[in-house]
C-alpha positions as CSV (number, residue, x, y, z in Angstrom):
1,X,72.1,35.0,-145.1
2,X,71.6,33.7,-148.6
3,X,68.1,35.1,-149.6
4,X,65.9,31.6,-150.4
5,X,67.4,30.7,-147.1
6,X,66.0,33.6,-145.2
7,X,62.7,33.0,-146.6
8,X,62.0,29.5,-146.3
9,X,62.9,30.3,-142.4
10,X,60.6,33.0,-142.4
11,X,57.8,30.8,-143.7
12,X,58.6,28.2,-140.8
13,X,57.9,30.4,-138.2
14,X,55.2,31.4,-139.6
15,X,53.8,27.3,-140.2
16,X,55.0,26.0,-136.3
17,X,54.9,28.9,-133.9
18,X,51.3,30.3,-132.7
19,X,49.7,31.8,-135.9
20,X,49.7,35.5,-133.9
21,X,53.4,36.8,-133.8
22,X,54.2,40.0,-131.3
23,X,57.1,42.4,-131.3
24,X,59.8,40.9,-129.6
25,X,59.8,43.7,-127.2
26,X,56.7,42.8,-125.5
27,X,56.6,41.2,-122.0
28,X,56.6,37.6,-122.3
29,X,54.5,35.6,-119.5
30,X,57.3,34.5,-116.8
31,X,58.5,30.9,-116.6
32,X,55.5,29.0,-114.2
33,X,56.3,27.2,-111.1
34,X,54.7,24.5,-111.2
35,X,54.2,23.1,-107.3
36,X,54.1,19.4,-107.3
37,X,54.4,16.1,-105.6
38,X,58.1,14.1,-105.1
39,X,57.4,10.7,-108.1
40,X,59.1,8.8,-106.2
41,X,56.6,8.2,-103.8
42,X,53.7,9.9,-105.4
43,X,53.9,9.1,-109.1
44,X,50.7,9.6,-110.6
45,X,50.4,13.1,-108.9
46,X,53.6,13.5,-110.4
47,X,52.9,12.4,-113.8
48,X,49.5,14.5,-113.5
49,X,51.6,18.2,-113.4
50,X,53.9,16.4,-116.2
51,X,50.9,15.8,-118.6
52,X,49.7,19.4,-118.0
53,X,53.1,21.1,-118.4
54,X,53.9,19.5,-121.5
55,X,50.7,20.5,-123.2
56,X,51.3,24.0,-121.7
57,X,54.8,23.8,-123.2
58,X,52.9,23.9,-126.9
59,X,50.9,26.9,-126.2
60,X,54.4,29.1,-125.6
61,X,55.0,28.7,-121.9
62,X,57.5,27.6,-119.9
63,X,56.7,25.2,-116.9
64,X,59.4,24.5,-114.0
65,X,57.4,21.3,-112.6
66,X,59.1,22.1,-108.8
67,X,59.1,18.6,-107.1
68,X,58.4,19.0,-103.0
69,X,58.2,16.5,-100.3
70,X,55.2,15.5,-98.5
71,X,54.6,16.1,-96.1
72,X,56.8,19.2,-96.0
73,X,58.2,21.0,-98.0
74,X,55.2,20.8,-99.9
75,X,52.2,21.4,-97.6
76,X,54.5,24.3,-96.4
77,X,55.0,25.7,-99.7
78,X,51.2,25.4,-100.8
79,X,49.1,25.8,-97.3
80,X,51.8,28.3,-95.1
81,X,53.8,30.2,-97.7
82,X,51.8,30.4,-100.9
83,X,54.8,29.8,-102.6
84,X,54.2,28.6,-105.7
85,X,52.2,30.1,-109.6
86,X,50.2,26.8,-109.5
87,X,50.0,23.7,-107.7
88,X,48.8,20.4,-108.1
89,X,45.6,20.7,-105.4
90,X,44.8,17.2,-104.0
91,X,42.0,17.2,-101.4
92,X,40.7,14.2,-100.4
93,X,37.0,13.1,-100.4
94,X,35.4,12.5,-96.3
95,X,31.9,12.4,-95.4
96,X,31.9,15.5,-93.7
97,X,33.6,17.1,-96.8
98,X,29.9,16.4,-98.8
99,X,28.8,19.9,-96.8
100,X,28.6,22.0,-100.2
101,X,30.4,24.7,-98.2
102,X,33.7,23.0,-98.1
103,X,34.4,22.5,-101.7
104,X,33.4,25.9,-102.3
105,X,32.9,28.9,-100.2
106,X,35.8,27.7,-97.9
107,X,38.3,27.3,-100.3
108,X,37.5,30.8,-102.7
109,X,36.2,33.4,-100.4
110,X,38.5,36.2,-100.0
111,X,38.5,35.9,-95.7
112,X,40.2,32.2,-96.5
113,X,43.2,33.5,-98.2
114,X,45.5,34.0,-94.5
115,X,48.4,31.7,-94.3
116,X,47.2,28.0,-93.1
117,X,43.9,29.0,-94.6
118,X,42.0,27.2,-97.2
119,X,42.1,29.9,-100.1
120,X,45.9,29.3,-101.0
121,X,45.5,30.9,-104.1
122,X,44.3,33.9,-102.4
123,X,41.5,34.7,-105.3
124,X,39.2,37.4,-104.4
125,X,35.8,37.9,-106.4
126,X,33.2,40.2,-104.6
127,X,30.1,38.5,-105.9
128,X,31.8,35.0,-104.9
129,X,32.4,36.2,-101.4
130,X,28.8,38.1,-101.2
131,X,26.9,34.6,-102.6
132,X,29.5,32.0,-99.9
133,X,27.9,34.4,-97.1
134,X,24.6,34.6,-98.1
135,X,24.1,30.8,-98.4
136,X,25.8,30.4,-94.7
137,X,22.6,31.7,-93.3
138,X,20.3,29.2,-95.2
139,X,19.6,26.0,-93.2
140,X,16.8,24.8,-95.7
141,X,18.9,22.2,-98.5
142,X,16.3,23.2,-100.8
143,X,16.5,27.0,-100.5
144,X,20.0,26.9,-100.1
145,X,20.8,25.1,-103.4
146,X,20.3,28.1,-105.9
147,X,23.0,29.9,-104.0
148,X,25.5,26.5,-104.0
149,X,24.7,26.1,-108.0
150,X,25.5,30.1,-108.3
151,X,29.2,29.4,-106.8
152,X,30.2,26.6,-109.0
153,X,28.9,29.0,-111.7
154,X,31.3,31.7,-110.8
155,X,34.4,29.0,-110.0
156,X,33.3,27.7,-113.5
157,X,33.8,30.8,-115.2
158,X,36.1,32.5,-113.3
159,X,38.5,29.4,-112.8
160,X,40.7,30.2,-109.9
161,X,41.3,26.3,-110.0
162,X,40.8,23.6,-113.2
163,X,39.7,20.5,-111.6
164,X,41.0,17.8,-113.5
165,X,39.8,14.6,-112.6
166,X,38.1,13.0,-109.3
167,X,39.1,9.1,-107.6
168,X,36.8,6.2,-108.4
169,X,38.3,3.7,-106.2
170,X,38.0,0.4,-105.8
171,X,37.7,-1.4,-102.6
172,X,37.5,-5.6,-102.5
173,X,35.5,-8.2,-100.6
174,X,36.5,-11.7,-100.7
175,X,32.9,-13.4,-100.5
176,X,34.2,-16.8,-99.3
177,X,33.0,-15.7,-95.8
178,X,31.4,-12.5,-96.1
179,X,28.4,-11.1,-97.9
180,X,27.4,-7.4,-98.3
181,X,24.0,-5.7,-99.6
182,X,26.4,-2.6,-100.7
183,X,25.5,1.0,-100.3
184,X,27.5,3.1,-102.5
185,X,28.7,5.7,-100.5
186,X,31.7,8.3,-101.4
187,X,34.2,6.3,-98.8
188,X,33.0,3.2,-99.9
189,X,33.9,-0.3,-97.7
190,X,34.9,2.4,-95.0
191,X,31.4,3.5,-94.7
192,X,29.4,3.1,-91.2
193,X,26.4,2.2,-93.9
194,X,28.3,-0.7,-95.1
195,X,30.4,-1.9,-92.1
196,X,26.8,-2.6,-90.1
197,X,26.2,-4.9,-92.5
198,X,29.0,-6.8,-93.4
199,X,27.5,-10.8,-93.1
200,X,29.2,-13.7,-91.9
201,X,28.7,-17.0,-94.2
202,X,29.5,-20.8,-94.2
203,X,30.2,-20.7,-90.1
204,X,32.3,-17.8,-89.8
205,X,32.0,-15.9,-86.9
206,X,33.6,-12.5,-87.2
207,X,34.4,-10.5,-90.4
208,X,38.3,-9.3,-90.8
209,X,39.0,-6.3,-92.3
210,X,42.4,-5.2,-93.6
211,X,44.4,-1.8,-92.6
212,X,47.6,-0.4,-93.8
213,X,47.8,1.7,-90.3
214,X,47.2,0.8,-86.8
215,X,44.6,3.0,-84.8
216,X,46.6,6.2,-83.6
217,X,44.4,7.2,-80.5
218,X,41.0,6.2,-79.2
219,X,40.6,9.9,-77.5
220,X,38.0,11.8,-79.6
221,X,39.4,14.8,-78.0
222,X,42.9,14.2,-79.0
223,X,42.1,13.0,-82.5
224,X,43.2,14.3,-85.6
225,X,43.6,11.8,-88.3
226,X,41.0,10.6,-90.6
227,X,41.8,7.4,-90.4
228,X,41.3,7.3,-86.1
229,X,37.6,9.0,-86.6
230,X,36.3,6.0,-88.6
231,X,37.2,4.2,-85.9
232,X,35.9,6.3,-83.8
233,X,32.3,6.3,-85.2
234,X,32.1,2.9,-84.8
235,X,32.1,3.5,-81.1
236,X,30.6,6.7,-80.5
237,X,27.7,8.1,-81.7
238,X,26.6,11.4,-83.4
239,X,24.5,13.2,-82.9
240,X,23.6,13.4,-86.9
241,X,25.4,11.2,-89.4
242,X,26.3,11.9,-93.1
243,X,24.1,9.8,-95.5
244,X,25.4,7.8,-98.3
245,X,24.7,10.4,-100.9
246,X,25.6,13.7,-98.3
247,X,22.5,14.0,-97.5
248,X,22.0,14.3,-93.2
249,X,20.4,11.6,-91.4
250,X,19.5,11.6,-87.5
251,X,21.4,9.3,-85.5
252,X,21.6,10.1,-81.8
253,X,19.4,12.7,-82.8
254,X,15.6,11.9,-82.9
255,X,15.3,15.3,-84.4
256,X,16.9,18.6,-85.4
257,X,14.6,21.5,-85.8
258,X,16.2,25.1,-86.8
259,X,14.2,27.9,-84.5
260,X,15.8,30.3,-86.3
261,X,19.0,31.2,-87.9
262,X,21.0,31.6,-84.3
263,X,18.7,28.8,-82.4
264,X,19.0,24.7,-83.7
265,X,17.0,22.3,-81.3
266,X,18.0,19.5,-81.1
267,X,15.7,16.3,-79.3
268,X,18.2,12.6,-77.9
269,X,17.0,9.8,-79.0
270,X,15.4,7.6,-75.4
271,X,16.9,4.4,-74.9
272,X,20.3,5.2,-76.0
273,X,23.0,3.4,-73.8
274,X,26.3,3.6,-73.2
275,X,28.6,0.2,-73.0
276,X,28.9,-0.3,-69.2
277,X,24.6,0.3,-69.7
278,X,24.7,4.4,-68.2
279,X,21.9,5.7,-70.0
280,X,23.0,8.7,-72.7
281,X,21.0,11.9,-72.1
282,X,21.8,15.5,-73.1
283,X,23.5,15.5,-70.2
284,X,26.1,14.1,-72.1
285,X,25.7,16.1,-75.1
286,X,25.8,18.9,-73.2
287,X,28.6,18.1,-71.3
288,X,30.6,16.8,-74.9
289,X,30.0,19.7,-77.0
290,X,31.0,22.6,-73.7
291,X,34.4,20.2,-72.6
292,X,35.6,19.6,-76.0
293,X,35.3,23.3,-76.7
294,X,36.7,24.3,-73.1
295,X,40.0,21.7,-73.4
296,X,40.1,23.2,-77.1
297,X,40.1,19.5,-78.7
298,X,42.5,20.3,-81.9
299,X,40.4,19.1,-84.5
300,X,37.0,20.2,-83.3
301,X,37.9,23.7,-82.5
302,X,36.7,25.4,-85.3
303,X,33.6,23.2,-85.7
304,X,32.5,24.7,-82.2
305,X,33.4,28.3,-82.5
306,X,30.0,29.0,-83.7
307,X,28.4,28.0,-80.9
308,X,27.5,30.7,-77.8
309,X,25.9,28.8,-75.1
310,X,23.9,25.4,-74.4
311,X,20.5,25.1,-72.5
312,X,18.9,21.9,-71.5
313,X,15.5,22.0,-72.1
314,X,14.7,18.3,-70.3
315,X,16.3,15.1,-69.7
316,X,16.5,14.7,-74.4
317,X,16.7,18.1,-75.4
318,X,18.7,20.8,-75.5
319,X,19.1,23.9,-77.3
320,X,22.2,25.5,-79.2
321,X,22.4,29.2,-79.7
322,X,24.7,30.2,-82.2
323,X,27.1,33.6,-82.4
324,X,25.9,33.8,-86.1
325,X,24.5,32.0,-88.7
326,X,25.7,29.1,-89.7
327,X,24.3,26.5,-92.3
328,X,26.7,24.0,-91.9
329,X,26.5,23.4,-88.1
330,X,23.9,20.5,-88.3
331,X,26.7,18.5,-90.7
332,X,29.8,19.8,-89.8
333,X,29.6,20.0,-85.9
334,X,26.3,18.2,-85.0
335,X,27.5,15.4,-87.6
336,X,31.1,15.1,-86.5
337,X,31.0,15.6,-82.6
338,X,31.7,12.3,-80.3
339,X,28.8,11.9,-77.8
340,X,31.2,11.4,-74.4
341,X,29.9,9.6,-71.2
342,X,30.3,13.0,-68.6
343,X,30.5,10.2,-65.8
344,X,33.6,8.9,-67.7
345,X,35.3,12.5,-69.1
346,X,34.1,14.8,-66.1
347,X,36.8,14.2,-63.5
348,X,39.2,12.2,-65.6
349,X,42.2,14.7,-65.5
350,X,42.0,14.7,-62.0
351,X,41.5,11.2,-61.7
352,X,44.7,10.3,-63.6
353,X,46.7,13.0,-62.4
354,X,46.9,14.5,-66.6
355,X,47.4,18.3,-67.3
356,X,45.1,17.9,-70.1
357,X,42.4,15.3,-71.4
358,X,44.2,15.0,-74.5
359,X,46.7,12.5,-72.3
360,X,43.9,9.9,-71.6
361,X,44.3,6.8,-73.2
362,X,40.5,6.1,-73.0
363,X,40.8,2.6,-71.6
364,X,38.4,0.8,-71.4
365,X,36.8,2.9,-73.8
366,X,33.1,3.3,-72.8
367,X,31.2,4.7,-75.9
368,X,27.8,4.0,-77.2
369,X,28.1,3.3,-80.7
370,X,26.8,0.4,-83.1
371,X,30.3,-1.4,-82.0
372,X,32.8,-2.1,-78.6
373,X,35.8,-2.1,-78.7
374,X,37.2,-5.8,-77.0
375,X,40.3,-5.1,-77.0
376,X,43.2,-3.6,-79.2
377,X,47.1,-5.1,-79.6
378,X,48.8,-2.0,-81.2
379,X,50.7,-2.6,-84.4
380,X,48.5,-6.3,-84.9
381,X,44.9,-5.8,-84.6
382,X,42.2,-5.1,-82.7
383,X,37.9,-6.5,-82.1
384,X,35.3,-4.5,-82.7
385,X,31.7,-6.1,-80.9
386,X,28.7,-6.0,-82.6
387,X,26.5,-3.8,-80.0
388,X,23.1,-5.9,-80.4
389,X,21.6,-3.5,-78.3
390,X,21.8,-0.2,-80.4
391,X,19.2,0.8,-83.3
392,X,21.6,-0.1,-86.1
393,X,22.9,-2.9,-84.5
394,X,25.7,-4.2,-87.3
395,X,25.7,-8.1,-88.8
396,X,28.8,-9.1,-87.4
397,X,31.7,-8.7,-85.1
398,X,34.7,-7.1,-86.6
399,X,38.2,-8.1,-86.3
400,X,40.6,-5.4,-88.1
401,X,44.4,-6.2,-88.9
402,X,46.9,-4.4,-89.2
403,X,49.7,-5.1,-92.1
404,X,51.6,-2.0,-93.1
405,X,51.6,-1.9,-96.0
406,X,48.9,-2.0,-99.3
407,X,50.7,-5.0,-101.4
408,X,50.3,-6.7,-98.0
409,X,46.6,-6.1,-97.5
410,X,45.9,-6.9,-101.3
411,X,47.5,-10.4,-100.6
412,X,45.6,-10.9,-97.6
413,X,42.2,-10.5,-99.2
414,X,43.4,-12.6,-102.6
415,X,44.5,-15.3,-100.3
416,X,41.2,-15.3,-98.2
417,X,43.1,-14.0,-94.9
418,X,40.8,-11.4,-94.5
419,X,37.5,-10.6,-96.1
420,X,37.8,-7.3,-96.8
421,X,40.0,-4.5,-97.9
422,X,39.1,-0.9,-97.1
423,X,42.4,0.0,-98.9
424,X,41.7,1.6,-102.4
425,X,43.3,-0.9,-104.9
426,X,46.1,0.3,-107.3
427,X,44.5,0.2,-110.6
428,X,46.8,-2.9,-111.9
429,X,45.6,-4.5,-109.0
430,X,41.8,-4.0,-110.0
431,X,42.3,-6.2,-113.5
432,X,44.0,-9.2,-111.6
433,X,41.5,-9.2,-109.0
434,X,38.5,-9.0,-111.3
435,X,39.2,-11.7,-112.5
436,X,38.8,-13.7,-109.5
437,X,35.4,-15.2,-109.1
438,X,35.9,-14.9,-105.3
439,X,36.4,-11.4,-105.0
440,X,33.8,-8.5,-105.2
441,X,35.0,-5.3,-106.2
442,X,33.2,-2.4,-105.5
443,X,33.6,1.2,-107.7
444,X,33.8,4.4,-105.0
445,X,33.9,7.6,-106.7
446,X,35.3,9.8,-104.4
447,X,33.6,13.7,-103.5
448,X,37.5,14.6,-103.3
449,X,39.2,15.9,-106.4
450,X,42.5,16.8,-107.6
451,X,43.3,20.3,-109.5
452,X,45.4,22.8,-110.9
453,X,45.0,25.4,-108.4
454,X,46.1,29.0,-109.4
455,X,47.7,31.7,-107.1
456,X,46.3,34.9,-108.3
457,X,48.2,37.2,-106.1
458,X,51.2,36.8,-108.1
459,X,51.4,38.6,-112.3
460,X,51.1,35.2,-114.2
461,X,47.4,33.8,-113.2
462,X,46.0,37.0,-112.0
463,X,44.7,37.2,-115.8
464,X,41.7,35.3,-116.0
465,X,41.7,34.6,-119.7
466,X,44.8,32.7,-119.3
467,X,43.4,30.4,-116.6
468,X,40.5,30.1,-118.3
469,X,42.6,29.2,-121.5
470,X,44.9,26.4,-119.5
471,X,41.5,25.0,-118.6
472,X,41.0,24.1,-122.4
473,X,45.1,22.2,-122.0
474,X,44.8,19.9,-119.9
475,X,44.4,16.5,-121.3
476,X,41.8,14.7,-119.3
477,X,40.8,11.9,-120.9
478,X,44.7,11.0,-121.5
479,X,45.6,11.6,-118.0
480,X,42.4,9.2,-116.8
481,X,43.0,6.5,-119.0
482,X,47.3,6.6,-118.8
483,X,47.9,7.5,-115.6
484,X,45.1,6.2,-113.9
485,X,44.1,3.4,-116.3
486,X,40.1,4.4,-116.1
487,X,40.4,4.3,-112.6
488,X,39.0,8.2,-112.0
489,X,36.3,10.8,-114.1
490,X,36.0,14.2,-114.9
491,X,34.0,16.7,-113.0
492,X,33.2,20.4,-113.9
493,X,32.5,21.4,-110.8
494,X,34.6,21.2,-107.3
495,X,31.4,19.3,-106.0
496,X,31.9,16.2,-108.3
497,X,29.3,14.2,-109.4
498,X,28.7,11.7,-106.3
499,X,27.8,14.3,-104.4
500,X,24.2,14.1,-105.9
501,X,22.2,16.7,-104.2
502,X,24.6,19.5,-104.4
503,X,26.6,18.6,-107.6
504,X,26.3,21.5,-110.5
505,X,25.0,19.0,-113.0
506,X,24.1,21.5,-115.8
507,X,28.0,22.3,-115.8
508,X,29.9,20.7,-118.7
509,X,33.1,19.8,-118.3
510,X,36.0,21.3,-120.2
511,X,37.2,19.1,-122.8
512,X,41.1,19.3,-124.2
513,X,41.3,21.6,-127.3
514,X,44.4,23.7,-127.8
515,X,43.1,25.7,-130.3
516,X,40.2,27.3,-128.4
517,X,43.1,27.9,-125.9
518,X,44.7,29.5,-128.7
519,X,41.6,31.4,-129.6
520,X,41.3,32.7,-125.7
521,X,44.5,34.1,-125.8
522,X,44.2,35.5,-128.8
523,X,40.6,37.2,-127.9
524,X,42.3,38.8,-124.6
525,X,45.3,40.3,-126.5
526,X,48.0,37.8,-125.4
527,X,51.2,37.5,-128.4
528,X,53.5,35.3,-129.6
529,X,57.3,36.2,-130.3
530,X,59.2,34.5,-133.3
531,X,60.5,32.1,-130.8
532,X,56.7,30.6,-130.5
533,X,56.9,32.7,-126.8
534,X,53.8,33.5,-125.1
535,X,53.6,37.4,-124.4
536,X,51.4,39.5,-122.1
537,X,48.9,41.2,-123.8
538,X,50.3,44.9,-124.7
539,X,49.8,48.0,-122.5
540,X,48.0,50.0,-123.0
């Protein structure tokens, strides 16, 4: 090679690779396989990992963005198998999901990492673990905080996942027959706060409400979906509910008192009725809580493991004595559980000749909540009644209506079909509907979040200076404002910001800057080759 030639290459590596060059016989960091979502039916998830991966690109690695199906391959891959370096984490945001433990201790403590288990990236951090436990045992909010700001601290730090940016929905009312005092809550329309007091105007005498899906059971103890227990609140009570900003509010419940850490009280509202006017007594709760554990109902297994035994104390109280402590029993079982008639449930598999109670296709469905159901044409719609009788007896009737799909539903509410759309609206559809002096659209910033989660079993992310440089190259504010056009904001914690009470607050979030991830690397002995490579750093 002529000699001017072979310098001024030598000067261009030395202008465009990474301004550290190692020994080409050092390990470089694998090729990453990238876990994410199918574009063809899940674009911006898609697009997400893309963004990421080609800022990742700059700072010597190579990304394999591995496209799986959903529901399976991919929740196989990233749930079952742990197959994967990374993946693109989306968890959604539900009421019962505001219980700080969720977002936190369940999906990091080292006991979580089994297959089907929450901790997918199988990260293990002793204090972590010893903080998740101790705070499972604290049932005061205010005592218990410290210990929830103390895990965001280490996941902050640590970063077995970077969250990249959370939902802000938008949900629509079309106020030609309806009017709503609205109560921003983290599911928005969908919320029991809001859909008491959706108001009839200029003689209209029920409120209809939009759905992509039809209603898949009306058996509490068969029920799995998310979508089937919103419905099913609305005819049920609880014993507590989820309050619009997490916090717990007595429902059923006229109290909850903690005797101590293995003994929670609890005191039934009087007066409380079910729709063919049985009264409800903890008889009932009694009975709920013991069958649905017994017949092992699939989604509220887990949420009644912790509990040993049930005494009734009189005809409204009882007593639950727990197999160990357990802080969020009052919001995750107390706050999720299905108050059942035991006159109805008690002998029903007998009744019907059923080998289970799962079977039952709970009609007429007897319940006791704020609404009835009237009546329900599968696939088309079906009339929730106003129960005038119960303490948060809601405005209005409510008819909801099926249409299969979200363009559908958006058309329906523009057009004044229905009157409101518990749908999130695609962020194109938010600018043409804003401009519609008809329509109210309300912001919903969701407590769910999507990530970059890490699987630190496996040689690439088991260095923590690399996570915590990646944290520093992913574009947020590009991926917000492109992909999601403003529609979503960025959180530093797991608990995002809507989640008031427990949210990390004195966290700042990460902001793109290459060069500190540079720097990071740099600081924890990572090289780069002459082909701008990213290398581990060298043995020692």
């Amino acid at each position: 090679m002529n000699k001017k030639v072979w310098f001024i290459s030598l000067i261009a590596v030395f202008i465009f690779a990474p301004s550290v060059v190692c020994a080409d016989d050092l390990e470089p960091v694998p090729e990453i396989d990238f876990l994410t979502w199918v574009p063809a039916k899940f674009m911006a998830y898609y697009e997400t990992s893309n963004y990421i991966a080609e800022e990742w690109r700059k700072l010597g690695l190579e990304v394999n963005l591995n496209q799986a199906s959903m529901p399976n391959p991919l929740l196989t891959y990233w749930f079952k198998e742990h197959k994967f370096d990374c993946v693109l984490s989306v968890l959604s945001g539900l009421p019962y999901r505001m219980e700080p433990d969720f977002f936190t201790n369940s999906q990091f403590n080292s006991k979580n990492k089994a297959p089907g288990d929450w901790n997918v990236g199988e990260w293990a951090h002793a204090e972590f673990d010893d903080i998740g436990e101790r705070q499972l045992e604290i049932y005061d909010p205010q005592k218990r905080l410290p210990l929830i700001h103390q895990l965001q601290n280490v996941l902050y730090e640590e970063q077995p996942e970077t969250v990249v940016y959370y939902d802000v929905g938008s949900m629509g009312i079309n106020m030609t027959n309806c009017a709503l005092d609205y109560v921003e809550a983290p599911d928005g329309l969908r919320s029991i706060w809001n859909q008491v007091r959706f108001t009839p105007k200029n003689g209209a005498s029920v409120i209809k409400v939009g759905r992509i899906s039809d209603q898949s059971t009306w058996n509490p103890v068969a029920a799995i979906q998310s979508d089937d227990f919103e419905m099913l609140r609305m005819v049920y009570d609880r014993l507590v509910q989820i309050g619009p900003k997490g916090e717990i509010r007595m429902w059923a419940a006229e109290s909850v008192n903690t005797i101590d850490e293995l003994t929670v009280d609890v005191n039934v509202k009087k007066g409380l009725k079910f729709s063919d006017g049985r009264p409800l007594t903890a008889d009932d709760v009694k009975f709920t809580f013991e069958y649905m554990k017994e017949w092992e109902a699939p989604y509220f297994l887990k949420y009644l493991k912790p509990i040993r035994q049930i005494d009734k104390l009189g005809s409204h109280a009882l007593r639950f004595h727990l197999e160990k402590p357990f802080a969020p029993f009052v919001m995750n079982t107390l706050g999720q559980v299905f108050i059942m008639p035991k006159h109805i449930w008690q002998d029903i598999v007998a009744k019907e000749a059923l080998s289970k109670p799962h079977d039952y296709p709970n009609m007429p469905l007897v319940g006791s909540g704020p609404f009835m159901l009237k009546y329900w044409k599968e696939a088309e719609e079906f009339l929730l009644l106003a129960n005038k009788d119960h303490f948060m007896a809601p405005k209005s009737d409510l008819l909801f209506v099926v249409f299969g799909s979200r363009e559908l539903v958006n058309s329906a509410l523009k057009k004044g079909v229905i009157d409101v759309n518990i749908q999130n609206l695609p962020p194109q559809a938010v600018k043409e509907f804003e401009k519609e002096k008809s329509l109210q659209i309300v912001k919903v910033p969701s407590n769910g979040y999507t990530a970059v989660r890490y699987n630190t079993a496996r040689p690439i992310f088991s260095h923590k200076a690399l996570r915590q440089a990646l944290a520093y190259a992913v574009p947020y504010k590009k991926i917000i404002e492109e992909i999601h056009e403003g529609q979503a904001g960025i959180s530093a914690s797991s608990i995002t910001p809507v989640n008031t009470f427990w949210h990390n607050a004195d966290l700042a979030p990460r902001q793109f800057d290459l060069e500190k991830a540079r720097q990071i690397l740099k600081d924890a002995g990572f090289r780069w080759n002459a082909k701008g490579r990213l290398c581990y750093p060298p043995k020692s």
